[in-house]
C-alpha positions in Angstrom: 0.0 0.0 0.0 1.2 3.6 -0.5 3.1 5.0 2.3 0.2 7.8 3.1 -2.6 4.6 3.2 0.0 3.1 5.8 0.7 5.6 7.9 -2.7 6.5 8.2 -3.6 3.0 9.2 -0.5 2.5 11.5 -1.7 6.1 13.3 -4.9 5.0 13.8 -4.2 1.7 15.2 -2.2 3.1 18.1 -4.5 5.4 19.1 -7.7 3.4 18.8 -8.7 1.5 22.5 -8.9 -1.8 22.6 -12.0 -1.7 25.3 -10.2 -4.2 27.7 -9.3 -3.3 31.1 -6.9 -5.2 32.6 -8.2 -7.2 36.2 -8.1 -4.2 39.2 -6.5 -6.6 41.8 -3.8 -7.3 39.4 -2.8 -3.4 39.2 -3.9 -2.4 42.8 -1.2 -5.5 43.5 1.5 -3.9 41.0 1.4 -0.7 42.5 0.8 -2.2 46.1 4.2 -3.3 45.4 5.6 -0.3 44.0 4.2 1.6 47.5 5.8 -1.0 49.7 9.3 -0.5 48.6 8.7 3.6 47.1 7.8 5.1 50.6 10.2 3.1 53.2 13.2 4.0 51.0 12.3 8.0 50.2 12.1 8.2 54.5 15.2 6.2 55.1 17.2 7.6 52.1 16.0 10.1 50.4 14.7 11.4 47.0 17.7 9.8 44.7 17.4 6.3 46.2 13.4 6.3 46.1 13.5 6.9 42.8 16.1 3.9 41.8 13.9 1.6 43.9 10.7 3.4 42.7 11.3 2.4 38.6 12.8 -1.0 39.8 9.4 -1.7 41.0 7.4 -0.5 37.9 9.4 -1.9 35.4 9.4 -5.3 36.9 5.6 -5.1 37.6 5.2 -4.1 34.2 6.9 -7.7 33.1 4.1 -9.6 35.0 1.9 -8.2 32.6 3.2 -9.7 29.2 1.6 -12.6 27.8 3.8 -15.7 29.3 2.9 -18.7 31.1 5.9 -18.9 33.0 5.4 -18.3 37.1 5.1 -14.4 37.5 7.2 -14.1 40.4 10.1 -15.2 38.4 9.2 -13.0 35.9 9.7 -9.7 37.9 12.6 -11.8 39.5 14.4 -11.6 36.4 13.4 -8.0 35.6 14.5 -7.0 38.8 18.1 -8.5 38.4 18.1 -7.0 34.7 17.3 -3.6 36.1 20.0 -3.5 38.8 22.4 -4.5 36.2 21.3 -2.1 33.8 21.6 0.8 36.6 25.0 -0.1 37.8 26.4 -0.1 34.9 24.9 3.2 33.5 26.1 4.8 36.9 29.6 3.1 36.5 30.2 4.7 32.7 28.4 8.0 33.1 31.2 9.3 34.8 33.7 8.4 32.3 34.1 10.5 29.4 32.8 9.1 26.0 31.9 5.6 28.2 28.0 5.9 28.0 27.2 6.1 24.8 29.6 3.4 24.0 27.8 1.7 26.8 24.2 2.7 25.5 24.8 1.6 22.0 26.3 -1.8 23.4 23.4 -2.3 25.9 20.6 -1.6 23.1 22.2 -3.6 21.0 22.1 -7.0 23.1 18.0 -5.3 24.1 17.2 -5.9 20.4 18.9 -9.2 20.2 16.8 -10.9 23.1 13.6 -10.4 20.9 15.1 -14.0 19.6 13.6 -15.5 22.8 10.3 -13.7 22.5 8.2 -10.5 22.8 8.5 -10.9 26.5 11.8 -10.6 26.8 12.1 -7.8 24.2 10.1 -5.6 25.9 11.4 -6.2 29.1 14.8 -5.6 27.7 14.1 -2.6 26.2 12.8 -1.4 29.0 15.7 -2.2 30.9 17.4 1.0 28.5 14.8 3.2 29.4 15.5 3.0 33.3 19.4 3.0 32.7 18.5 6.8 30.8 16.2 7.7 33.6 17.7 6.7 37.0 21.6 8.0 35.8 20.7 11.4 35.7 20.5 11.5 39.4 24.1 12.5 40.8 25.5 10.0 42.5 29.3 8.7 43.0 30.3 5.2 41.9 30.3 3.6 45.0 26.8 4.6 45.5 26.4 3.3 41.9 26.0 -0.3 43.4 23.5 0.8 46.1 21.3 2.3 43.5 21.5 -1.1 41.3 20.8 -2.6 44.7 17.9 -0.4 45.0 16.1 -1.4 41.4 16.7 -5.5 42.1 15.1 -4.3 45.6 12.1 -3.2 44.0 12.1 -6.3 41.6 12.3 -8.7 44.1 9.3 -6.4 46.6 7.2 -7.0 43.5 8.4 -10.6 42.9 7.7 -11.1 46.8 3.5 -9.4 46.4 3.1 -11.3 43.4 4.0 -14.6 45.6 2.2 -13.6 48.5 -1.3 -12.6 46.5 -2.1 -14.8 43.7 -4.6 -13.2 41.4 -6.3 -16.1 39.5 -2.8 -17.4 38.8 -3.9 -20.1 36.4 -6.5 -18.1 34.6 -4.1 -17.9 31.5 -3.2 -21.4 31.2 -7.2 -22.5 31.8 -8.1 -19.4 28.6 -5.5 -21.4 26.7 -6.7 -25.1 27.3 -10.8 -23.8 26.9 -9.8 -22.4 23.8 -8.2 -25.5 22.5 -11.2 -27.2 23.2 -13.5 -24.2 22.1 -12.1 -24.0 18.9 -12.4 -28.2 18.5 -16.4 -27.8 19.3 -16.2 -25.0 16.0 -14.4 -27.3 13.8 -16.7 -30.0 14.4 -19.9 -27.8 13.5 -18.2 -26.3 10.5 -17.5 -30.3 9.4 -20.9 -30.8 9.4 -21.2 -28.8 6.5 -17.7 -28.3 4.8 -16.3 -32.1 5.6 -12.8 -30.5 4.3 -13.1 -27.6 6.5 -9.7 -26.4 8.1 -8.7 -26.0 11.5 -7.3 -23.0 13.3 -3.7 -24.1 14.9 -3.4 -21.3 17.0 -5.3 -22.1 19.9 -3.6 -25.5 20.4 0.2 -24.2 20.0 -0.8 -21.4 22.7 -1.8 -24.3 24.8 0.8 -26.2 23.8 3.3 -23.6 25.2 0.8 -23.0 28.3 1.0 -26.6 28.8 5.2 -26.3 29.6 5.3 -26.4 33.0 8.3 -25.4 35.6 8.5 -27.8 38.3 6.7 -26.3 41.1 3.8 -25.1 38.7 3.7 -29.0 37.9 3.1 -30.0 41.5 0.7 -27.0 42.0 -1.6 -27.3 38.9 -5.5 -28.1 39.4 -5.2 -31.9 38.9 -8.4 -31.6 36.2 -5.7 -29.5 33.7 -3.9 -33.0 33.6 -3.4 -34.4 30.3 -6.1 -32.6 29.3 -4.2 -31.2 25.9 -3.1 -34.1 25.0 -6.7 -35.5 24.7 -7.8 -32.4 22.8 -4.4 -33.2 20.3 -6.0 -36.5 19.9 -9.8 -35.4 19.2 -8.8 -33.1 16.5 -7.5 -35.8 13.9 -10.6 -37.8 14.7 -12.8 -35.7 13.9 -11.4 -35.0 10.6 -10.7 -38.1 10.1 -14.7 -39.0 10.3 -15.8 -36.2 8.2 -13.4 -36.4 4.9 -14.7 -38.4 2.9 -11.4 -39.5 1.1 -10.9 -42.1 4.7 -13.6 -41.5 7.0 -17.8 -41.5 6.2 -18.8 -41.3 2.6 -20.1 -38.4 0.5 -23.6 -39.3 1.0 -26.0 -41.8 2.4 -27.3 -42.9 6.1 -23.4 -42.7 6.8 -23.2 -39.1 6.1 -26.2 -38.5 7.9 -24.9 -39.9 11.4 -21.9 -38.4 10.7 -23.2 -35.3 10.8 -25.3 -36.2 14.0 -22.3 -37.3 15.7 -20.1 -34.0 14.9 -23.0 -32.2 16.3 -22.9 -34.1 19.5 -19.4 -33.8 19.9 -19.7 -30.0 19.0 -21.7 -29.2 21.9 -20.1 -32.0 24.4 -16.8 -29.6 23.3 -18.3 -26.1 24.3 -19.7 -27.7 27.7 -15.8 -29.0 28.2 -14.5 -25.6 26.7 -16.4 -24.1 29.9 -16.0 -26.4 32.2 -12.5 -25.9 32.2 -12.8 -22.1 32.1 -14.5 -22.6 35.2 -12.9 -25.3 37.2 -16.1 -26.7 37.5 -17.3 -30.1 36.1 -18.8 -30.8 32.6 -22.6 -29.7 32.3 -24.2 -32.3 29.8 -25.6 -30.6 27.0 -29.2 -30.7 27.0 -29.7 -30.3 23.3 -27.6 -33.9 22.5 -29.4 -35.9 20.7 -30.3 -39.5 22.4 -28.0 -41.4 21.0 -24.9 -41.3 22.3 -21.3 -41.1 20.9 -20.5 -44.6 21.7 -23.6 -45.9 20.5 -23.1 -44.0 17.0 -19.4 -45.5 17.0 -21.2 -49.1 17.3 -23.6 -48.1 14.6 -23.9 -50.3 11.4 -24.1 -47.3 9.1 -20.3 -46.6 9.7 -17.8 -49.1 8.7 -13.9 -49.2 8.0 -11.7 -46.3 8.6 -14.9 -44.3 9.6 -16.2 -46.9 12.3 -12.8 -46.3 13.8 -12.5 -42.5 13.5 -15.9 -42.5 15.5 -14.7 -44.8 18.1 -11.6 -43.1 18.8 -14.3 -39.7 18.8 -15.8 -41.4 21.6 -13.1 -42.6 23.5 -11.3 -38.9 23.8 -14.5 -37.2 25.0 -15.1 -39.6 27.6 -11.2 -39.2 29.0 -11.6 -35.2 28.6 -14.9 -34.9 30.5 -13.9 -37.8 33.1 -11.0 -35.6 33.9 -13.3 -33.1 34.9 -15.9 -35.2 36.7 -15.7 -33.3 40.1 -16.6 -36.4 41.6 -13.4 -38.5 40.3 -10.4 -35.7 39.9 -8.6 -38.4 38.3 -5.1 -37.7 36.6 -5.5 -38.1 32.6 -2.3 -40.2 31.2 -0.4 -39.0 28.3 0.9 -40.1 25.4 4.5 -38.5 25.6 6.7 -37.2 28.0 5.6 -34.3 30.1 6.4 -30.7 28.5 8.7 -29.0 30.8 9.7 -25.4 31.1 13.1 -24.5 32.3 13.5 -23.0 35.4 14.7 -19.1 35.3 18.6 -20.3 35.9 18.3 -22.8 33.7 16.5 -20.9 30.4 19.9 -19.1 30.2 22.0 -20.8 28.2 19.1 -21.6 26.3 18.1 -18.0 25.9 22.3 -17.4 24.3 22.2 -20.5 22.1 18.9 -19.1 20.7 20.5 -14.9 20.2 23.7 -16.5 19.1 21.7 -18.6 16.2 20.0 -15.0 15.6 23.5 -13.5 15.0 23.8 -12.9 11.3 23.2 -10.3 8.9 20.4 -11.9 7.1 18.5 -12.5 10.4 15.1 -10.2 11.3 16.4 -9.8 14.8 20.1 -9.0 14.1 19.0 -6.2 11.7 16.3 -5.2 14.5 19.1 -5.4 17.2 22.0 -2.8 14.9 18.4 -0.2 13.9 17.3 -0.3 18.3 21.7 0.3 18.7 22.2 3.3 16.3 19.1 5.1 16.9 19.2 4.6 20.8 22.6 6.2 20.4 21.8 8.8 17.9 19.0 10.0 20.0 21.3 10.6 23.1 23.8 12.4 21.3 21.0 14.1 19.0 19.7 15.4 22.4 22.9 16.6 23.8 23.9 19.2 21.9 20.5 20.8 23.0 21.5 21.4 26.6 18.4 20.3 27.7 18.5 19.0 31.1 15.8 16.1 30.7 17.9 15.0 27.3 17.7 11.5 27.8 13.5 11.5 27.1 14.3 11.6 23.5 16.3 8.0 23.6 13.9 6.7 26.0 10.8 7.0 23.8 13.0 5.7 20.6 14.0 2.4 22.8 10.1 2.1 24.1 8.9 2.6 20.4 11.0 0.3 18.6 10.1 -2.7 17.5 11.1 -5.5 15.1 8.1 -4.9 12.9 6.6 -1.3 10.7 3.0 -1.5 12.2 4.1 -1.9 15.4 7.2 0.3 15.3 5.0 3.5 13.8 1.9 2.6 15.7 3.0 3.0 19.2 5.4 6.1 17.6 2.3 7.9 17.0 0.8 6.8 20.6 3.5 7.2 22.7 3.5 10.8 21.1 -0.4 11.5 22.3 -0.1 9.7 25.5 3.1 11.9 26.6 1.9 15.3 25.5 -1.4 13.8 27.9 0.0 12.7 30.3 2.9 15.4 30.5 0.4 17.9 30.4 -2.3 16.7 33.1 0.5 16.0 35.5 2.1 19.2 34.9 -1.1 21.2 35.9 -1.1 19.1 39.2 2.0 19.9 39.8 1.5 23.6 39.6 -1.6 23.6 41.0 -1.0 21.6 44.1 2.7 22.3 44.5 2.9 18.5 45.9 6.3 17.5 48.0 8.3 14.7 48.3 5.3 13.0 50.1 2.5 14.0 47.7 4.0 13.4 44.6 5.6 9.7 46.1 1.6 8.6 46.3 0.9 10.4 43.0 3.2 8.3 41.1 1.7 5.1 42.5 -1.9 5.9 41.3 -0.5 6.5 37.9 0.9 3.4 38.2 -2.3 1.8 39.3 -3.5 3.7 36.2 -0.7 2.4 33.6 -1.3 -1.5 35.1 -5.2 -1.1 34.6 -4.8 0.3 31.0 -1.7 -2.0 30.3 -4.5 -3.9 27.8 -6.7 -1.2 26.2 -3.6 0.6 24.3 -0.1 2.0 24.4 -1.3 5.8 24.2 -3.4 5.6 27.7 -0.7 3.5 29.2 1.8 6.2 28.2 -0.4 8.4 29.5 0.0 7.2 32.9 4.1 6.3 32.2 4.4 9.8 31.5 2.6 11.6 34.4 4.3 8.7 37.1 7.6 9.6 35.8 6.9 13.2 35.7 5.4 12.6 39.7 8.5 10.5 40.1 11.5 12.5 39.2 9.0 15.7 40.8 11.1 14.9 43.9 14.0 16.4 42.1 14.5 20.2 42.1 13.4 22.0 38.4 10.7 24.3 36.6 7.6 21.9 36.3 6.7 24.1 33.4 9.9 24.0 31.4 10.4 20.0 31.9 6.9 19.5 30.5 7.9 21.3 27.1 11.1 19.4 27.6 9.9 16.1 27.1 6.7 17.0 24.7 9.7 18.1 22.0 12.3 15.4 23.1 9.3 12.7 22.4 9.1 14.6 19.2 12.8 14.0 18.5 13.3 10.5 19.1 10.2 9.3 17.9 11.0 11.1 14.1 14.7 9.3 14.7 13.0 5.9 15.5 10.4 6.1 12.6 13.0 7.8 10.2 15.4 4.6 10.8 12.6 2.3 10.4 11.8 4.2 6.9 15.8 4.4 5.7 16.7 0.8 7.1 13.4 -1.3 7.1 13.0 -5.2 7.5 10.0 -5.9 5.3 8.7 -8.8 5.7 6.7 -9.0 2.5 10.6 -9.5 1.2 10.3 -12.8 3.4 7.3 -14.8 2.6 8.7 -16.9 -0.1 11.2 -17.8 2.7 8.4 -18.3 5.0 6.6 -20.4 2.4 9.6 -22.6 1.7 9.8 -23.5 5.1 6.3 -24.5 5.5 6.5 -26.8 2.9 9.3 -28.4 4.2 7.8 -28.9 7.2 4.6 -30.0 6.0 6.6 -32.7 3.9 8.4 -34.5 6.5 5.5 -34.5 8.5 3.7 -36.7 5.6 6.5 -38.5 5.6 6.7 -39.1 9.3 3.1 -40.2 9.5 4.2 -42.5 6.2 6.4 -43.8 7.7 4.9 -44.8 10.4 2.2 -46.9 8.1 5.4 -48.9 6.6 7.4 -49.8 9.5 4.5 -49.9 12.6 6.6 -51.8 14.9 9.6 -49.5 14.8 6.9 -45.8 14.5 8.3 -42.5 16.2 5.3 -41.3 17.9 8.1 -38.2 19.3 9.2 -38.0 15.7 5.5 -37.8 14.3 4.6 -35.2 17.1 8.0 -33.1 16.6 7.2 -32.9 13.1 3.6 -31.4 13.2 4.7 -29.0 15.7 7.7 -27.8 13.3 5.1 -27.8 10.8 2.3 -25.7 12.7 5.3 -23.2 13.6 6.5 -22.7 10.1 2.8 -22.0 9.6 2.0 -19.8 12.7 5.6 -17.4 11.2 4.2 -17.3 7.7 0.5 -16.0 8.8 2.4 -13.6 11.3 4.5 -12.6 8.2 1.4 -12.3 5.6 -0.6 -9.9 8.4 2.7 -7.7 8.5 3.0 -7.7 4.8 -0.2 -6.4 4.2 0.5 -2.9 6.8 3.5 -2.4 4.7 4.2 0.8 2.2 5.7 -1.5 -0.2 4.3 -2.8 -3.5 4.1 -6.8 -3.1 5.1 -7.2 -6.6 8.6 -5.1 -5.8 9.5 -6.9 -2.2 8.7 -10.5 -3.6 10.1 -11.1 -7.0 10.0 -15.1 -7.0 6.4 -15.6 -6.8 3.3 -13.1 -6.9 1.1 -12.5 -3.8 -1.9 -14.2 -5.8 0.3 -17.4 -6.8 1.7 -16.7 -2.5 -1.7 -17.5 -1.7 -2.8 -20.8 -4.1 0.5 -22.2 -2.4 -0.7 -21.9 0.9 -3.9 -23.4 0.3 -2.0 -26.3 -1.7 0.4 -26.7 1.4 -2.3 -26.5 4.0 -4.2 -29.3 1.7 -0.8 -31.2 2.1 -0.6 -30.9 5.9 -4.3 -31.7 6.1 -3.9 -35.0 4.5 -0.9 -35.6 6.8 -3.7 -35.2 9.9 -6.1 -37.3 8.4 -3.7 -40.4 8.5 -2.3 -39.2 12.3 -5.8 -40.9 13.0 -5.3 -43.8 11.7 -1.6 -44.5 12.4 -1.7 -48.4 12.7 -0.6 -50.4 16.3 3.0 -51.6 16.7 1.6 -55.1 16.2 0.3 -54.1 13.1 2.0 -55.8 9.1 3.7 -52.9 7.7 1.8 -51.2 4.5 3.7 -52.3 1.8 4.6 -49.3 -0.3 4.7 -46.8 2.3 8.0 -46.1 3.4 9.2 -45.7 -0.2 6.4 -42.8 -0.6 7.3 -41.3 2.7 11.0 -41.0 1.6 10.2 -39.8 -1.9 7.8 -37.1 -0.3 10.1 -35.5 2.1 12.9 -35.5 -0.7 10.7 -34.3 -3.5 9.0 -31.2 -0.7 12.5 -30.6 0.0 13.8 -29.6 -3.2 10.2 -28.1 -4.1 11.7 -25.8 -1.5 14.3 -24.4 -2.6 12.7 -23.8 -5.8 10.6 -21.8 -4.3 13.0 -20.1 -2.4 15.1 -18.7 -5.7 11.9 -18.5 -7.9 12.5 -21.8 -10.1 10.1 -24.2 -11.2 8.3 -26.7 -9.2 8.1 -30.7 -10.2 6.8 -33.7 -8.6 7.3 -36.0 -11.2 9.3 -38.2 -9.3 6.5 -38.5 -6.9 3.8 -38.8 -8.9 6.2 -42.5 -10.7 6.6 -42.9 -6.9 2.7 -43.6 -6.4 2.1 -44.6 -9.3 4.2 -47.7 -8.3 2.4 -48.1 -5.0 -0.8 -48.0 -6.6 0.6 -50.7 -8.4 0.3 -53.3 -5.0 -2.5 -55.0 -4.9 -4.9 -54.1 -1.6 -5.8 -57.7 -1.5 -1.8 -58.4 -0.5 -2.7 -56.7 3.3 -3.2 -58.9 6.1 -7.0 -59.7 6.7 -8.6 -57.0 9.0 -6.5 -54.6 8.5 -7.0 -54.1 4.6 -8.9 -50.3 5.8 -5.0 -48.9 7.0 -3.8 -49.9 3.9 -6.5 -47.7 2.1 -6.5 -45.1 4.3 -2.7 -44.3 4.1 -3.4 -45.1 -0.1 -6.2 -42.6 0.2 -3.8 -39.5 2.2 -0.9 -40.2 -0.1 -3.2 -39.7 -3.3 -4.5 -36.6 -0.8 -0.9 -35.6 -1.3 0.1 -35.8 -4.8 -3.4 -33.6 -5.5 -1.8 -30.7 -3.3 1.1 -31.0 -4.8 0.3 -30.8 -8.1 -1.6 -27.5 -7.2 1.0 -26.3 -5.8 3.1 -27.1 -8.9 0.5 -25.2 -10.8 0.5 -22.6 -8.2 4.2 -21.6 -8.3 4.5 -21.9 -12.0 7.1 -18.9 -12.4 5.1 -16.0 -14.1 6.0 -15.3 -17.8 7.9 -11.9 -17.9 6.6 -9.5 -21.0 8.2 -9.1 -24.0 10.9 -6.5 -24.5 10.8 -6.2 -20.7 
């Protein structure tokens, strides 16, 4: 889109309110916090210290906030420790000539890189900068340096300690996550009824996937009805595809089709009631509008037979395990099918966390470039500010470091609203401040209501909780001596300055992802083809499966999937003509390949529900496809990567060889796997071929 289209778009997004509050107990706790460490330190040490202490406690109550599933205490734990750092060091190199900015660009640098472990950690790196600007303005000698770092992991560890002490529905986010797995399941099965080769949404069940990695003490400490519970829903998703494609499950038409239908509708509304129970802690409410017949009874049911008899049986069996698990009456512990999903301890996700920035370390890497742009205009604000001899110079790197972000939309969107939400909140708190003529006292209890204020409104948009930022730190750094008048202008035209720098750098050194989703297409297919080909696999050699290998493989493939959707919904807020940024394959032909791919992974699910017991005879046939598959998706890859042609000829001679074996060669009673892994392989080779067709490279006009 044009660049005036975008930024009009980006604008309004930042300033538009989401409507969503964020829970009162949670922010009356975060400032609680704040309080408890603010006040004791300004009577025991004065206006400087209070401070240090005072942003140590914000900052790492702002970090329970983010969307994570890890323990929240450990969350501000780690803030708090980040902070501390962050201010010792700023204090140690502010008094050496030259040493800060070299230290700033340094420190901004390594903030951008953490974005490789995660939003979480980006932000509450970043903000990490903006407290090392703020708190070293205060005059203070270098052995006091390490009380003031002292003073922020104080304030870290207050909040850490309140969070501990008064749990606010602290396994709300992991029960939202496993309901919507299930709530999105109960959609699916209504919109089978209808469309039998209707998709899925993955989202829901990575995001209780990753809610489902547990530390240790959040395993012993989880409600016991949250038990195994997402592995069951794993399970209930291939059968119900499974029983509505016609390809291996109930056919197109006829009294099959009809209980088909009957039984996704039962399982529909079994899922919402399970979708809520969990929400609620409560156990499951039978629905009162299921028909009579039950699920097991339709599983028994002479109208199904085969692949779909077994699809319906399997239906059955999950629901039963998902709402006994729930049965108030029998809090019984749900087994798994793998090992349980563990999530590091804090001490322990380091050297993850540098494995993961050190993979991130190259030129050609989203995060690197985002990591250099967050370095030079962090820097270039500072010493854009300097020459200015404005006392509160260090506002203009702050609100480049809070605005940046690895993406346009999100990088000019909160540009515009931390703009509104300073000149706000600078000005509101500026007219208290000459009105009332507050002291230390005063303005102390001040900046906690604003912080009350900027927890509350954390959730309906950056410009009200920049609002409250702005008038806290304007409270805040009140106790300090200075024209209230004269800072506010200050910091209105500073916020002018390094938001142009951070928007300007975004504009002259951008990371587009619409450059990217070729990239992001290849790797979906690849993924998507050694899926098929572990499920294949899995059909040939039974005895010897990889049920780890089989899972591992959808996950990579749902990831690859998840980044290219992410990438595609960035694309389109980009002021950059598609056909420009992605020379090796036109957004139209982009999205026929995605279909073609989804088809691919699709058809992958469908025989996930049938995968055969280790006692089974292998399918003869199979693990010859399966390798021909992941090599022939793997090379399609790379095609698609540079812009070359795509061909499956090789697979198509591939099947065509397995079609050759006779069905009849299978061992009695289990002649159905044999079809149904025929069946998902010819599944295959359709999507495929579309995507051949799909990818054709486009003919370039004559004379061009």
């Amino acid at each position: 889109m044009p660049w005036s289209v975008a930024l009009r778009e980006t604008a309004k997004a930042g300033l538009v309110p989401a409507r969503e509050l964020s829970d009162p107990r949670r922010a009356v706790r975060g400032a609680l916090a704040v309080g408890l460490v603010l006040f004791p330190v300004l009577a025991v040490a004065g206006t400087g210290s209070a401070t240090s202490a005072a942003m140590g406690g914000f900052i790492a109550g702002t970090a329970t906030f983010q969307r994570t599933f890890r323990p929240r205490a450990s969350i501000a734990v780690g803030a708090g420790l980040g902070l501390g750092i962050s201010t010792f060091l700023g204090y140690a190199a502010v008094g050496v000539p030259g040493a800060f900015p070299v230290l700033l660009a340094v420190w901004a640098f390594g903030a951008g890189m953490i974005w490789a472990i995660g939003p979480t950690g980006g932000t509450v790196a970043a903000t990490t900068i903006s407290v090392m600007l703020v708190v070293v303005q205060l005059p203070v000698s270098l052995i006091s340096a390490v009380g003031h770092g002292l003073l922020c992991a104080l304030g870290g560890a207050v909040q850490a300690l309140v969070t501990l002490l008064w749990p606010v529905d602290r396994w709300r986010g992991h029960r939202e996550a496993l309901a919507d797995a299930y709530a999105e399941l109960g959609d699916y099965a209504r919109r089978l009824r209808h469309d039998p080769v209707a998709a899925v949404d993955p989202e829901p069940f990575m995001t209780a996937r990753r809610a489902g990695a547990l530390t240790g003490w959040q395993a012993r400490h989880r409600p016991p009805e949250m038990r195994g519970l997402r592995a069951v829903a794993e399970h209930i998703r291939p059968a119900l595809a499974a029983l509505a494609d016609p390809a291996v499950g109930a056919p197109a038409e006829g009294p099959g089709r009809d209980l088909a239908r009957e039984i996704l509708t039962a399982a529909a509304e079994l899922l919402d009631a399970i979708a809520a129970a969990v929400r609620a802690g409560e156990a499951v409410r039978p629905p009162t509008t299921t028909p009579a017949l039950t699920l097991a009874e339709a599983a028994q049911s002479p109208e199904l037979t085969g692949p779909a008899r077994r699809a319906a049986k399997r239906l059955a069996s999950q629901l039963s395990r998902a709402t006994g698990a729930l049965d108030r009456q029998d809090r019984t512990v749900v087994p798994t099918t793998g090992p349980q999903l563990r999530r590091p301890s804090l001490a322990k996700i380091v050297p993850v966390a540098l494995r993961t920035v050190r993979r991130q370390l190259q030129p050609r890497s989203a995060v690197f470039q985002h990591a250099v742009r967050m370095s030079a205009v962090v820097t270039l604000s500072y010493l854009a500010a300097r020459p200015l001899g404005l006392h509160h110079g260090y506002w203009a790197p702050l609100t480049a470091a809070m605005v940046m972000r690895p993406d346009f939309a999100q990088t000019f969107s909160r540009g515009v609203a931390r703009l509104a939400g300073t000149v706000v909140g600078v000005a509101v708190s500026t007219a208290v401040v000459q009105l009332l003529d507050p002291g230390a006292w005063l303005s102390a209890a001040l900046a906690v209501v604003c912080i009350a204020g900027a927890y509350l409104t954390i959730r309906t948009g950056y410009a009200f909780t920049t609002a409250c930022v702005s008038s806290y730190v304007v409270f805040l750094l009140g106790l300090q001596a200075g024209d209230p008048l004269e800072t506010a202008l200050e910091r209105v035209l500073l916020t002018l300055l390094g938001g142009a720098i951070a928007l300007g750098a975004y504009a002259l050194f951008p990371t587009w992802q619409t450059a990217r989703l070729a990239e992001r297409l290849a790797e979906w297919l690849a993924a998507a083809g050694r899926y098929g080909a572990a499920v294949l696999e899995a059909y040939g050699d039974p005895a010897g499966r990889d049920d780890r290998g089989v899972r591992d493989a959808l996950l990579d493939s749902r990831e690859a999937r998840a980044e290219l959707m992410e990438a595609l919904e960035r694309a389109d807020a980009e002021p950059v003509r598609h056909a420009d940024r992605l020379p090796e394959i036109s957004r139209k032909q982009l999205d026929k390949a995605r279909t073609a791919v989804g088809l691919l992974a699709r058809s992958a699910v469908l025989m996930e529900a049938h995968l055969p017991h280790r006692d089974s005879p292998p399918v003869a046939g199979a693990g010859d496809f399966a390798e021909e598959l992941k090599y022939a998706t793997a090379i399609a890859a790379a095609g698609v990567l540079i812009g070359e042609p795509v061909d499956f000829a090789g697979l198509r001679e591939a099947y065509a060889r397995w079609d050759g074996y006779p069905i009849g060669d299978a061992v009695p009673g289990h002649e159905d796997r044999a079809v149904v892994a025929r069946a998902g392989a010819k599944l295959m080779l359709q999507a495929l071929d579309d995507l051949e067709r799909a990818v054709r490279p486009r003919r370039v006009p004559s004379g061009a």
